[in-house]
PDB file of the backbone (N, CA, C, O) and the ligand in Angstrom, with CONECT records:
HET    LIG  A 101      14
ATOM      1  N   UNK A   1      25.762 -12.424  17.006  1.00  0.00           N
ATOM      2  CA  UNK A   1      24.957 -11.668  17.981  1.00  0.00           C
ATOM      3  C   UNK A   1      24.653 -10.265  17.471  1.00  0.00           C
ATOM      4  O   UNK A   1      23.665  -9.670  17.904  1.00  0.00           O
ATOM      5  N   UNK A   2      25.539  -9.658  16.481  1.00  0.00           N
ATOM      6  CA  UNK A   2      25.195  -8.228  16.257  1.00  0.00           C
ATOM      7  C   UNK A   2      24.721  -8.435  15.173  1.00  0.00           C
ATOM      8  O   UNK A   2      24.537  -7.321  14.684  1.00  0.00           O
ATOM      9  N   UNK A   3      24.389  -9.223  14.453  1.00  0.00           N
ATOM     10  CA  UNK A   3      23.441  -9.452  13.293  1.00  0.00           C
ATOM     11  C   UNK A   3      22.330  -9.476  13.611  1.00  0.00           C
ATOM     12  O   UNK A   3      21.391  -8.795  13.198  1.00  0.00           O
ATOM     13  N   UNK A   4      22.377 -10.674  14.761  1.00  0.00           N
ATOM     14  CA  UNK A   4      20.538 -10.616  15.399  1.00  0.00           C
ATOM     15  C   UNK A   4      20.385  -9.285  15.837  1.00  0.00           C
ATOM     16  O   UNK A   4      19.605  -8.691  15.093  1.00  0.00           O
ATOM     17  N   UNK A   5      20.741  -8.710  16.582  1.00  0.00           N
ATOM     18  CA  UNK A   5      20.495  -7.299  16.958  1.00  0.00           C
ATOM     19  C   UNK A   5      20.084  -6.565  15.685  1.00  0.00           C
ATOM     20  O   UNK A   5      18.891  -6.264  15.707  1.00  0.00           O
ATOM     21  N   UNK A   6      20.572  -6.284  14.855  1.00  0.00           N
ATOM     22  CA  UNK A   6      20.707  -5.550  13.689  1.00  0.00           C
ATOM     23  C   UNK A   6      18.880  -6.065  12.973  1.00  0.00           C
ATOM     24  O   UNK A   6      17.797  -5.528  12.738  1.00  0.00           O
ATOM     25  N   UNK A   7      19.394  -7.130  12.903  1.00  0.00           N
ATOM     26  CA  UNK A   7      17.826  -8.317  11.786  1.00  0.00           C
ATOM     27  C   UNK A   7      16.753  -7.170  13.218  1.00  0.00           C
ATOM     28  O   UNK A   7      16.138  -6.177  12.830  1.00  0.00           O
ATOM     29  N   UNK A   8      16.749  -7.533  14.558  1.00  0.00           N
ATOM     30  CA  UNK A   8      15.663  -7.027  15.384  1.00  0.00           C
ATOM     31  C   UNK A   8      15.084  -5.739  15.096  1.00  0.00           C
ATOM     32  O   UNK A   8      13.898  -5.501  14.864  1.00  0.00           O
ATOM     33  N   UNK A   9      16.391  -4.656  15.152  1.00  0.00           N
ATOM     34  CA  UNK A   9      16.177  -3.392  15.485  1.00  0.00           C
ATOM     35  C   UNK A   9      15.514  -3.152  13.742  1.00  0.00           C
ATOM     36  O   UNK A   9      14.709  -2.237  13.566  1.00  0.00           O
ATOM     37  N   UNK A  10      15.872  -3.905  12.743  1.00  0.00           N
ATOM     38  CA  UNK A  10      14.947  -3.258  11.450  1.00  0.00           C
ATOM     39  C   UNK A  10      14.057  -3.682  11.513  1.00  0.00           C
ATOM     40  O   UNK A  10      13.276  -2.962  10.889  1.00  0.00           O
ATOM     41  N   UNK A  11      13.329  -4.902  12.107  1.00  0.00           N
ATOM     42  CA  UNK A  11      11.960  -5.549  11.460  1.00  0.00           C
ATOM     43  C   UNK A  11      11.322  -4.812  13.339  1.00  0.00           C
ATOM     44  O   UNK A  11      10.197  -5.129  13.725  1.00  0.00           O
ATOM     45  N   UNK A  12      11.734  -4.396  13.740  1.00  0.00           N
ATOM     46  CA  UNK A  12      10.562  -3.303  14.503  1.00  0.00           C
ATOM     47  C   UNK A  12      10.694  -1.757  13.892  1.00  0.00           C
ATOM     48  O   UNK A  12       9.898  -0.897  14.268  1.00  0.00           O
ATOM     49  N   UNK A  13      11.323  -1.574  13.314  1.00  0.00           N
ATOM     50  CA  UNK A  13      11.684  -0.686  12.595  1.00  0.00           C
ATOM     51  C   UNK A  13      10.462  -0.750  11.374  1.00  0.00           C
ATOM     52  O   UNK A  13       9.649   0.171  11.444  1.00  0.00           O
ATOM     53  N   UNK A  14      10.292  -1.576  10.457  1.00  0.00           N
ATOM     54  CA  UNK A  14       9.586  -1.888   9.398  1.00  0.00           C
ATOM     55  C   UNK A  14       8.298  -2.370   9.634  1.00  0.00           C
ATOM     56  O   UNK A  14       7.454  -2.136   8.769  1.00  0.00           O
ATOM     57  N   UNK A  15       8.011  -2.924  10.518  1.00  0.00           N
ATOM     58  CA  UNK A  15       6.607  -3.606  10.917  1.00  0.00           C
ATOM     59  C   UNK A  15       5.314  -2.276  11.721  1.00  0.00           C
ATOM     60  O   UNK A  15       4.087  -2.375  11.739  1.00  0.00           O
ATOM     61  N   UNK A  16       6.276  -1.019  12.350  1.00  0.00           N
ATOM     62  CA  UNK A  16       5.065  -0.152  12.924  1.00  0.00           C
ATOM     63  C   UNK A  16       4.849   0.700  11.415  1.00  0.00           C
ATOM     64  O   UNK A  16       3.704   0.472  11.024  1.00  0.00           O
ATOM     65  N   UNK A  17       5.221   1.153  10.935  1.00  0.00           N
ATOM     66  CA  UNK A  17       5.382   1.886   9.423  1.00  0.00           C
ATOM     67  C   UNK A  17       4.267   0.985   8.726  1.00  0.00           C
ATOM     68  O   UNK A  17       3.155   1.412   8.417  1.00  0.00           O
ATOM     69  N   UNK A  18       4.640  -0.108   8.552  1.00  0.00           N
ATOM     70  CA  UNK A  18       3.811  -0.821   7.601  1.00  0.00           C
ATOM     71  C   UNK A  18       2.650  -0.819   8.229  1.00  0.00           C
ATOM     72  O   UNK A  18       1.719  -0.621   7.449  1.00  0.00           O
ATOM     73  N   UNK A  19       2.407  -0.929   9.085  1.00  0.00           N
ATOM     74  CA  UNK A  19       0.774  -0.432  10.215  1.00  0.00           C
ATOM     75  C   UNK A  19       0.325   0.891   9.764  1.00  0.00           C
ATOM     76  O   UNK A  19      -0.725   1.332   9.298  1.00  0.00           O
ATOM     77  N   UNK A  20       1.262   1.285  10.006  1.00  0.00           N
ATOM     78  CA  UNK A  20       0.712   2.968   9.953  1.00  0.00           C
ATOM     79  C   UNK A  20      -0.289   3.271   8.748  1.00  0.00           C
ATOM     80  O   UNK A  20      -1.389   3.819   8.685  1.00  0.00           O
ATOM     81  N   UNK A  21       0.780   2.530   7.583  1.00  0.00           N
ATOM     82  CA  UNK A  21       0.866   2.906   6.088  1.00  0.00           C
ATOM     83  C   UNK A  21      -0.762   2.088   5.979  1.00  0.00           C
ATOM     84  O   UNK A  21      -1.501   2.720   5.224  1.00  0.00           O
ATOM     85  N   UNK A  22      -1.270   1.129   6.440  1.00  0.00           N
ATOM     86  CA  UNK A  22      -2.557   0.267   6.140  1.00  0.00           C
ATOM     87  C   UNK A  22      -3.846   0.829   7.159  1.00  0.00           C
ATOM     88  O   UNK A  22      -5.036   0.582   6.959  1.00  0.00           O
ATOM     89  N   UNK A  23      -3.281   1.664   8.321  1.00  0.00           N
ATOM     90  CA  UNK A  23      -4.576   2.203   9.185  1.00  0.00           C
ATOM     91  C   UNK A  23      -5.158   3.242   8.475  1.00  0.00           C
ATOM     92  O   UNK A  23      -6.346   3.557   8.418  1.00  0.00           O
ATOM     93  N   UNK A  24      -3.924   3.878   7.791  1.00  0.00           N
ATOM     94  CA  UNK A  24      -4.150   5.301   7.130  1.00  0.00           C
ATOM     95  C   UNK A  24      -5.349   5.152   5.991  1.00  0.00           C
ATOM     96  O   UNK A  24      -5.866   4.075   5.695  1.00  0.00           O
ATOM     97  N   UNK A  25      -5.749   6.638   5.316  1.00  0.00           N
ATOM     98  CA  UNK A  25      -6.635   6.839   4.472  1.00  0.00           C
ATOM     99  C   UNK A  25      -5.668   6.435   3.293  1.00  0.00           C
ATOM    100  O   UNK A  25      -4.525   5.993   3.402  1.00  0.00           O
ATOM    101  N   UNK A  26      -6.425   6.701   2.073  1.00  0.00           N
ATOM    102  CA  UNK A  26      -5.953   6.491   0.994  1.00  0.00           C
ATOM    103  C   UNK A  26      -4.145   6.749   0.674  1.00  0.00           C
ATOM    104  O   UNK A  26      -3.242   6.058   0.202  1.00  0.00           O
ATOM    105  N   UNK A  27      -4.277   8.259   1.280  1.00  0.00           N
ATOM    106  CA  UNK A  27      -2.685   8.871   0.898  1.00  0.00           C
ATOM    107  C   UNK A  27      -1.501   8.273   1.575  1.00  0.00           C
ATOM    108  O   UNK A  27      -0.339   8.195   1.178  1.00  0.00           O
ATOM    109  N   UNK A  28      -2.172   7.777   2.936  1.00  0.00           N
ATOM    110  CA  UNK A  28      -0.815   7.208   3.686  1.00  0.00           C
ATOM    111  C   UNK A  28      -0.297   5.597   3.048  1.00  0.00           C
ATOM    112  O   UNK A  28       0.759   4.969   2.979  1.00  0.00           O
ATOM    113  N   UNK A  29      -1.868   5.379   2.615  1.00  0.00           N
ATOM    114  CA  UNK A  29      -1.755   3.604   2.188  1.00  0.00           C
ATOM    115  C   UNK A  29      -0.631   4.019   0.924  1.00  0.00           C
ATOM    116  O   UNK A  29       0.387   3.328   0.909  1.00  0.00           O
ATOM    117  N   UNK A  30      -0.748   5.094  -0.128  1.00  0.00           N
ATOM    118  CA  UNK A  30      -0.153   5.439  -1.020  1.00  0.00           C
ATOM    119  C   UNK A  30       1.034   5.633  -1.165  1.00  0.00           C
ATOM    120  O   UNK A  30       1.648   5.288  -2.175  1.00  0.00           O
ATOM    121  N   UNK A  31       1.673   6.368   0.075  1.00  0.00           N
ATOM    122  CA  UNK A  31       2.526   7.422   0.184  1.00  0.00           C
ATOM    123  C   UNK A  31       3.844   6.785  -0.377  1.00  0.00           C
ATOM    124  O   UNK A  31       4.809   7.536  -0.516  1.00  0.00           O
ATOM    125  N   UNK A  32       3.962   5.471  -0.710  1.00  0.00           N
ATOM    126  CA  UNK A  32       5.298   5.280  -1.149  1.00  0.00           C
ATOM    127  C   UNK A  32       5.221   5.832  -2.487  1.00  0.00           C
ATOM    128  O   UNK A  32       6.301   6.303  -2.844  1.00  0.00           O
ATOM    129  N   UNK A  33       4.502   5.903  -3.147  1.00  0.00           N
ATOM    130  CA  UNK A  33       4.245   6.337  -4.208  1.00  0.00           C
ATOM    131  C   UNK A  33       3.916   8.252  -4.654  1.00  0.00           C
ATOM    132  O   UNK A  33       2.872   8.876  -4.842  1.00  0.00           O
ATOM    133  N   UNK A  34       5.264   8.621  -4.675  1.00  0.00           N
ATOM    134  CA  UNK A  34       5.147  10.107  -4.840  1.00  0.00           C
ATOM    135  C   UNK A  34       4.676  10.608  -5.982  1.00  0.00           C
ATOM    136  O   UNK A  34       4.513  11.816  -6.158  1.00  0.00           O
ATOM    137  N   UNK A  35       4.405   9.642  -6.911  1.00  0.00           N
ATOM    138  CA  UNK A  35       3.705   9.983  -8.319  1.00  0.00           C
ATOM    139  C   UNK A  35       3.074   8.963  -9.061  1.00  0.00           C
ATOM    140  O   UNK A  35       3.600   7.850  -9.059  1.00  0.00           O
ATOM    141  N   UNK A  36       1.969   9.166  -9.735  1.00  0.00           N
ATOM    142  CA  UNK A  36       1.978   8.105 -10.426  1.00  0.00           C
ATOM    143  C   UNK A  36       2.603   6.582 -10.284  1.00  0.00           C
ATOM    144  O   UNK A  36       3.623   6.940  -9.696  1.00  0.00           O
ATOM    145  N   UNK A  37       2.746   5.184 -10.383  1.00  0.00           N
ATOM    146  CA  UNK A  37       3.402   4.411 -10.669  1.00  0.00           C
ATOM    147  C   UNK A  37       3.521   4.256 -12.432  1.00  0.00           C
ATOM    148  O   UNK A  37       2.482   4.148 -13.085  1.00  0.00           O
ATOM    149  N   UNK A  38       4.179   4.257 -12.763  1.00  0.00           N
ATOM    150  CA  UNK A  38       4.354   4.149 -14.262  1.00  0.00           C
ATOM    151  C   UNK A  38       4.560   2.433 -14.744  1.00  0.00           C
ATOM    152  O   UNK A  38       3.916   2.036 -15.715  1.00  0.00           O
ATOM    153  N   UNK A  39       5.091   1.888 -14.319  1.00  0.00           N
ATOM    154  CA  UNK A  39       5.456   0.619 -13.978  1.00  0.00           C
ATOM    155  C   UNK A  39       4.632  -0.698 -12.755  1.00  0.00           C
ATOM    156  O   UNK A  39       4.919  -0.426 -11.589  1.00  0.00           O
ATOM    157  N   UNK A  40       3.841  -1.809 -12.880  1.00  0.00           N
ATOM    158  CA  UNK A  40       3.448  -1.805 -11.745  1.00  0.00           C
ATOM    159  C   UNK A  40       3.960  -3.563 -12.256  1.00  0.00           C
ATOM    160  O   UNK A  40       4.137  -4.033 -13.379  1.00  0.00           O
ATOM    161  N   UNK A  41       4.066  -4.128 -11.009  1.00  0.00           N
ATOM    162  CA  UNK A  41       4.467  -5.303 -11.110  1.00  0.00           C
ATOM    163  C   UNK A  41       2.943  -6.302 -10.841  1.00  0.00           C
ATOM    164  O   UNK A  41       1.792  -6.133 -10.440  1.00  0.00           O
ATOM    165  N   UNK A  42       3.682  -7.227 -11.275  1.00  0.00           N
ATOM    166  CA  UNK A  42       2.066  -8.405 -11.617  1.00  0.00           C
ATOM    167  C   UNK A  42       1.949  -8.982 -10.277  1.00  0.00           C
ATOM    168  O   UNK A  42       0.727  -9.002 -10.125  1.00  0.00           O
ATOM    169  N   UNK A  43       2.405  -9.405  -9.343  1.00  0.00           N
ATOM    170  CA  UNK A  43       1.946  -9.875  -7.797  1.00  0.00           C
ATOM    171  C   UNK A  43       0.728  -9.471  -7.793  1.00  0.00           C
ATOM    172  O   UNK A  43       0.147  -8.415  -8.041  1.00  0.00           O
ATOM    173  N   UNK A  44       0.348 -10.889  -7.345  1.00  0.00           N
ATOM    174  CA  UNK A  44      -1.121 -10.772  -6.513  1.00  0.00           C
ATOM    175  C   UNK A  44      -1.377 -10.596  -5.253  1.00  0.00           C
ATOM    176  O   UNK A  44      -1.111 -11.434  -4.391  1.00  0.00           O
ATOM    177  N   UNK A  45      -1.863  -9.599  -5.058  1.00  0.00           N
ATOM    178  CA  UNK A  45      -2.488  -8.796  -3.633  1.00  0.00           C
ATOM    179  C   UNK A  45      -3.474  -8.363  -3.689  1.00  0.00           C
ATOM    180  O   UNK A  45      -3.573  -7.143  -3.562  1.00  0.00           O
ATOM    181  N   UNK A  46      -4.392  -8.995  -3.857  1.00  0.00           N
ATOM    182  CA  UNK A  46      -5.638  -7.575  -4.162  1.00  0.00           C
ATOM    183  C   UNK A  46      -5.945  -6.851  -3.313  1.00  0.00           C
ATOM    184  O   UNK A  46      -6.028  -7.106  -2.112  1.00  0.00           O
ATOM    185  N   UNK A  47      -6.167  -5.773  -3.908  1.00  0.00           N
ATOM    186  CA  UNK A  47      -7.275  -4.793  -2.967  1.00  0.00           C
ATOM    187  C   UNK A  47      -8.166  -3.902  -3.491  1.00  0.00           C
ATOM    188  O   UNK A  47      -8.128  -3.364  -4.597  1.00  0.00           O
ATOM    189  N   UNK A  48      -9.318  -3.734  -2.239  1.00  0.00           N
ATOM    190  CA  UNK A  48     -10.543  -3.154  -2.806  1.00  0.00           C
ATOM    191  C   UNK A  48     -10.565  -2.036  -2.454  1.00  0.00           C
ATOM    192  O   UNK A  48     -10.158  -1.730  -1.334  1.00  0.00           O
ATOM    193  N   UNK A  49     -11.064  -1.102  -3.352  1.00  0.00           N
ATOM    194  CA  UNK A  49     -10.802   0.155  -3.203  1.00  0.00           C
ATOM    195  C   UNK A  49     -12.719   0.729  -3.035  1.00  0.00           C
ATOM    196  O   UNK A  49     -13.686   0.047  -3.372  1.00  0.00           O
ATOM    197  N   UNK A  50     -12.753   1.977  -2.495  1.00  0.00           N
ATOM    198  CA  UNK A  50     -14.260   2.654  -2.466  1.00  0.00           C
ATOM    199  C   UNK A  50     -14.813   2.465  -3.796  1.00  0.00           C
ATOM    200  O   UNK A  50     -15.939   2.961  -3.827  1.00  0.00           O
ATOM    201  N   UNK A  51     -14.588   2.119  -4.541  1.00  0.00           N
ATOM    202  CA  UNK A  51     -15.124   2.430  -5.759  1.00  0.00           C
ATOM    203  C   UNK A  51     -15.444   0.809  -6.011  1.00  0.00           C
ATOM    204  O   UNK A  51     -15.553   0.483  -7.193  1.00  0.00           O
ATOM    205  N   UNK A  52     -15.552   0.096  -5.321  1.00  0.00           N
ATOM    206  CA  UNK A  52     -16.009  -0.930  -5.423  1.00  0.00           C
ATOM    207  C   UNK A  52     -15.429  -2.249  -6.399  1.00  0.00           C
ATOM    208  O   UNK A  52     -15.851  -3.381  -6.635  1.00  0.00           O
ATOM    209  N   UNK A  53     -14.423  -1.578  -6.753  1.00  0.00           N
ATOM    210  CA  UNK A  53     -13.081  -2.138  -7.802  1.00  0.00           C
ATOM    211  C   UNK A  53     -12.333  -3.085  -7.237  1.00  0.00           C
ATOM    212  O   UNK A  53     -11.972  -2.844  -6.086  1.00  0.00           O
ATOM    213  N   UNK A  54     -11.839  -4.559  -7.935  1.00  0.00           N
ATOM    214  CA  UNK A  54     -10.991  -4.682  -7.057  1.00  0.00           C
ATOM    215  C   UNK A  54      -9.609  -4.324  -7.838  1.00  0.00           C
ATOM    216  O   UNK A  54      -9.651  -4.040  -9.035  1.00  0.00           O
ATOM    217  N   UNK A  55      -8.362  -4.348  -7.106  1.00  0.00           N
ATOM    218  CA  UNK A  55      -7.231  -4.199  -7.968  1.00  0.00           C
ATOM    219  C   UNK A  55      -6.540  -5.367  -7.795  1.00  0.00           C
ATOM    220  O   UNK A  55      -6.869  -6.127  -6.885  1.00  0.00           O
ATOM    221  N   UNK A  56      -5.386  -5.696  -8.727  1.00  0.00           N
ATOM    222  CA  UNK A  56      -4.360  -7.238  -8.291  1.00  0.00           C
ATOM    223  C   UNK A  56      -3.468  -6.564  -7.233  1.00  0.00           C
ATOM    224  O   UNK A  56      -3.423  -7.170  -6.162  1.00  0.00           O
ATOM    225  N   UNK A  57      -2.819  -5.538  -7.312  1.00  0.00           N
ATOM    226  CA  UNK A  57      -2.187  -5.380  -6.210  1.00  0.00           C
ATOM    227  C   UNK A  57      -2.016  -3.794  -6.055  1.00  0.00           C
ATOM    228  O   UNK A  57      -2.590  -2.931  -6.720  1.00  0.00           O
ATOM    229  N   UNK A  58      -0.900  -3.580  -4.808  1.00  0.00           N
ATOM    230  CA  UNK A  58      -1.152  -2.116  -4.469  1.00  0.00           C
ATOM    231  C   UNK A  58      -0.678  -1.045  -5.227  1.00  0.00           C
ATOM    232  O   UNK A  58      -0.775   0.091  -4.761  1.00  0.00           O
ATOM    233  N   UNK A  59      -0.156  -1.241  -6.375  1.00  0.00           N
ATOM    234  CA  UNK A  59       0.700  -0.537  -7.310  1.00  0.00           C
ATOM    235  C   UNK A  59      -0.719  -0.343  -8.445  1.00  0.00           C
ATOM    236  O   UNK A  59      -0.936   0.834  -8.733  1.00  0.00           O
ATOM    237  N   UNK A  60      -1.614  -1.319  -9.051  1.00  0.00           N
ATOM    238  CA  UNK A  60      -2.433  -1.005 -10.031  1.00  0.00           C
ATOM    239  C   UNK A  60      -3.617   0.036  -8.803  1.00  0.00           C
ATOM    240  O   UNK A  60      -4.224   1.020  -9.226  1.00  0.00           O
ATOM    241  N   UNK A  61      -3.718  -0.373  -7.538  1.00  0.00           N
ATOM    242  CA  UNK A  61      -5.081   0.425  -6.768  1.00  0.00           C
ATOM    243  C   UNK A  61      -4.146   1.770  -6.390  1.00  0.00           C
ATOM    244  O   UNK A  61      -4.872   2.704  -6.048  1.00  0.00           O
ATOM    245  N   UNK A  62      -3.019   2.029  -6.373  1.00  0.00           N
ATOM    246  CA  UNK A  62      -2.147   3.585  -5.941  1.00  0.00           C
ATOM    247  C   UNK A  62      -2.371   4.072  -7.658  1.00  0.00           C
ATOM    248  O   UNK A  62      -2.671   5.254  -7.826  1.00  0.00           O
ATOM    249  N   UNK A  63      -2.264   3.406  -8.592  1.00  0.00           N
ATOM    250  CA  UNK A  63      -2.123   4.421  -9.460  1.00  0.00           C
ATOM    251  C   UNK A  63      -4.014   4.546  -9.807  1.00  0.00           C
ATOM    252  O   UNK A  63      -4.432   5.587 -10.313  1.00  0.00           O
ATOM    253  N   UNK A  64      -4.529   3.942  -9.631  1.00  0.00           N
ATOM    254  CA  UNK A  64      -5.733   4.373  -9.888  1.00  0.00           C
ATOM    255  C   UNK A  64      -6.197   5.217  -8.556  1.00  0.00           C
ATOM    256  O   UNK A  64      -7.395   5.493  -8.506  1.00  0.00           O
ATOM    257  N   UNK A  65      -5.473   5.593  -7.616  1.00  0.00           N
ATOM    258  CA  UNK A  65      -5.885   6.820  -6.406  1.00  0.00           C
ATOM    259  C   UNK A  65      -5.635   8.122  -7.338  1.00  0.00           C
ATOM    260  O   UNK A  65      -6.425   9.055  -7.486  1.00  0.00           O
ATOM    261  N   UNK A  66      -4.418   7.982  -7.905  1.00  0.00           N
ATOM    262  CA  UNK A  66      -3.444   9.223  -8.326  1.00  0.00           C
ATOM    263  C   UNK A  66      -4.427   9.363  -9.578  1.00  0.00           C
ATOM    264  O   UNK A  66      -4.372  10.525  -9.979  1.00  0.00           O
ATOM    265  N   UNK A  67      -5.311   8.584 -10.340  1.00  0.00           N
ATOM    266  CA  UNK A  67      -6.109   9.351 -11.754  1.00  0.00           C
ATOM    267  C   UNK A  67      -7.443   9.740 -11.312  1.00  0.00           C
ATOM    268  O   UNK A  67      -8.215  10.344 -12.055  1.00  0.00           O
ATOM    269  N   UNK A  68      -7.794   9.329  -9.845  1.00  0.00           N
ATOM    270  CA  UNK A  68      -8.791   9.357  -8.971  1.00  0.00           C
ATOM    271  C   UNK A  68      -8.954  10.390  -7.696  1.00  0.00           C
ATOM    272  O   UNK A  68      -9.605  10.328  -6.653  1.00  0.00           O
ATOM    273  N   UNK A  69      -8.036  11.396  -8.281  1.00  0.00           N
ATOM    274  CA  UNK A  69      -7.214  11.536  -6.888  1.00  0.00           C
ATOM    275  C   UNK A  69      -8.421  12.388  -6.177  1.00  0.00           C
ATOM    276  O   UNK A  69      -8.853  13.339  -6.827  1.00  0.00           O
ATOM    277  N   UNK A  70      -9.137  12.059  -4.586  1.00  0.00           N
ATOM    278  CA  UNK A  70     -10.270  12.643  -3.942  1.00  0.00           C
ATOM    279  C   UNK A  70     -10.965  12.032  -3.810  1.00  0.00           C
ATOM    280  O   UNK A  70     -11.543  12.001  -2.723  1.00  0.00           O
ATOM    281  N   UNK A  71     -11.397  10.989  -5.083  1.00  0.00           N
ATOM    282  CA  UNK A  71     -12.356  10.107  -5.081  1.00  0.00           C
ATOM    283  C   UNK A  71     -12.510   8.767  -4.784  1.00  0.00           C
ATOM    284  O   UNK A  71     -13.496   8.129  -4.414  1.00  0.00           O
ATOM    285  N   UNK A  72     -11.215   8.407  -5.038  1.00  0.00           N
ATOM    286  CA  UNK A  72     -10.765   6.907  -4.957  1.00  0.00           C
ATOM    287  C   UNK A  72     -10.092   6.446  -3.072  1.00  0.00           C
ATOM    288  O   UNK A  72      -8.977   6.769  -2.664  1.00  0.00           O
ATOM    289  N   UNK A  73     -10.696   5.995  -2.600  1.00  0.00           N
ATOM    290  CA  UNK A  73      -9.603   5.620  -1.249  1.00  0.00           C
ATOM    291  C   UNK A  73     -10.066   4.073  -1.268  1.00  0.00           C
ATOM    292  O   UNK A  73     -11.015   3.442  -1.734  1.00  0.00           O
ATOM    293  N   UNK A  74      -8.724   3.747  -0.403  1.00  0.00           N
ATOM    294  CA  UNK A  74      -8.666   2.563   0.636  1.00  0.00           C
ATOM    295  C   UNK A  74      -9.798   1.829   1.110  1.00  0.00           C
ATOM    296  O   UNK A  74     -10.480   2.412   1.953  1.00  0.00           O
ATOM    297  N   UNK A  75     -10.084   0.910   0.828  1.00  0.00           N
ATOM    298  CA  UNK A  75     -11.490   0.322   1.099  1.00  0.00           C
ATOM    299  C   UNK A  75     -11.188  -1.042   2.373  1.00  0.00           C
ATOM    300  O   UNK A  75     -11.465  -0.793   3.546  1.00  0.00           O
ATOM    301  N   UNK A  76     -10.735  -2.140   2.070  1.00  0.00           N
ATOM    302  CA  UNK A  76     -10.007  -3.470   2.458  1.00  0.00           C
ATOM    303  C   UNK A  76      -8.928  -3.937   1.499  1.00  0.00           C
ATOM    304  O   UNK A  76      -8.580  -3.476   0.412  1.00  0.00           O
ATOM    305  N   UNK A  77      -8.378  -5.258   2.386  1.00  0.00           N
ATOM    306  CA  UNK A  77      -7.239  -5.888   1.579  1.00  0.00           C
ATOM    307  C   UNK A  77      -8.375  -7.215   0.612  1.00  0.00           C
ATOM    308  O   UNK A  77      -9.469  -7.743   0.812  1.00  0.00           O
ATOM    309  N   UNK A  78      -7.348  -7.269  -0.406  1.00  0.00           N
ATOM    310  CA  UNK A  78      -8.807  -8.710  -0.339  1.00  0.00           C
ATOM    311  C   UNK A  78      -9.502  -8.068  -1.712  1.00  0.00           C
ATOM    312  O   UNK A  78      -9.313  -6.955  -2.202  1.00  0.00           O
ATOM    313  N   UNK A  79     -10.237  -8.979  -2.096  1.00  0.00           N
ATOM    314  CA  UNK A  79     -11.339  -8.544  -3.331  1.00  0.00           C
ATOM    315  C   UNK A  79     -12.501  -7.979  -2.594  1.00  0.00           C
ATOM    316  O   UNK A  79     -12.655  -8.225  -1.398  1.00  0.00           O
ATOM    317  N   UNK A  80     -13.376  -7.184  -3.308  1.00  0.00           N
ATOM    318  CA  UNK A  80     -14.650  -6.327  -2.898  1.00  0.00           C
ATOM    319  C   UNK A  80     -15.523  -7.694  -2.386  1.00  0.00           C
ATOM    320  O   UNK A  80     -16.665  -7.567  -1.943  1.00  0.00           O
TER     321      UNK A  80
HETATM  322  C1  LIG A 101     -19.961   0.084  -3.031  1.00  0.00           C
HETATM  323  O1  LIG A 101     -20.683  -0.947  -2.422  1.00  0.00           O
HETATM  324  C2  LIG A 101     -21.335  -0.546  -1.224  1.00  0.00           C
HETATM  325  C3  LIG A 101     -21.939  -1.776  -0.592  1.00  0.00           C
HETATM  326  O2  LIG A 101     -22.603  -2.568  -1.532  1.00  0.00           O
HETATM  327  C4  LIG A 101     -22.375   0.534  -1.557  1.00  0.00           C
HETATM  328  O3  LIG A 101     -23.027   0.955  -0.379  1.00  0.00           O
HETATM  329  C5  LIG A 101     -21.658   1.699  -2.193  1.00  0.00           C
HETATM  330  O4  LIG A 101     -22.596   2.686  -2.585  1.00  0.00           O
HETATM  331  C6  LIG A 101     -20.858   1.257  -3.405  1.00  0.00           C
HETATM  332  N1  LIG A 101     -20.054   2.369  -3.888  1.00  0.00           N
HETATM  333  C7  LIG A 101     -19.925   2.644  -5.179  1.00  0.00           C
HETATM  334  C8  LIG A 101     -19.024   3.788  -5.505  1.00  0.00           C
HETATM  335  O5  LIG A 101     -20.479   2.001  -6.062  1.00  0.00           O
CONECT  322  323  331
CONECT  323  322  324
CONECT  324  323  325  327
CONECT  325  324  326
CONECT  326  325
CONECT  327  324  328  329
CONECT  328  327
CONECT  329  327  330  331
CONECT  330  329
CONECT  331  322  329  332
CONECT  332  331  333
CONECT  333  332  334  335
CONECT  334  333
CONECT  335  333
END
């Protein structure tokens, strides 16, 4: 019983954040990312960014915000 409690209170915990983080402009979609990603893992997620790009996932489209930085935002999830 205090496990389920526990499993509850994080995944409402984790699920408004992760909203937040996808309503937002570019920086909030970003924000896990305090620099650069130097490293980005191969998962497929795409997303399309203003620039009409698509990326494989949110780590190759955050680091192309950060060499972009002003120009590049958040477009959809998904290919262009
Ligand atoms: C991206 O595509 C849209 C719709 O086709 C177009 O209006 C916009 O100018 C394009 N943006 C760039 C940066 O190419």
């Amino acid at each position: 019983m205090k496990t389920a409690a526990v499993i509850v209170f994080l995944a409402l915990g984790i699920f408004p954040s992760f909203q937040d983080a996808t309503a937002q402009d570019d920086k909030g979609f970003c924000s896990e990312y305090q620099k650069p990603p130097s490293v980005c893992t191969k998962d497929f997620h795409q997303i399309c960014g203003t620039d009409n790009k698509t990326y494989s996932n949110k780590c190759f489209f955050c680091k192309a915000v950060w060499e972009n930085l002003g120009s590049l935002c958040f477009k959809q999830e998904g290919e262009c």
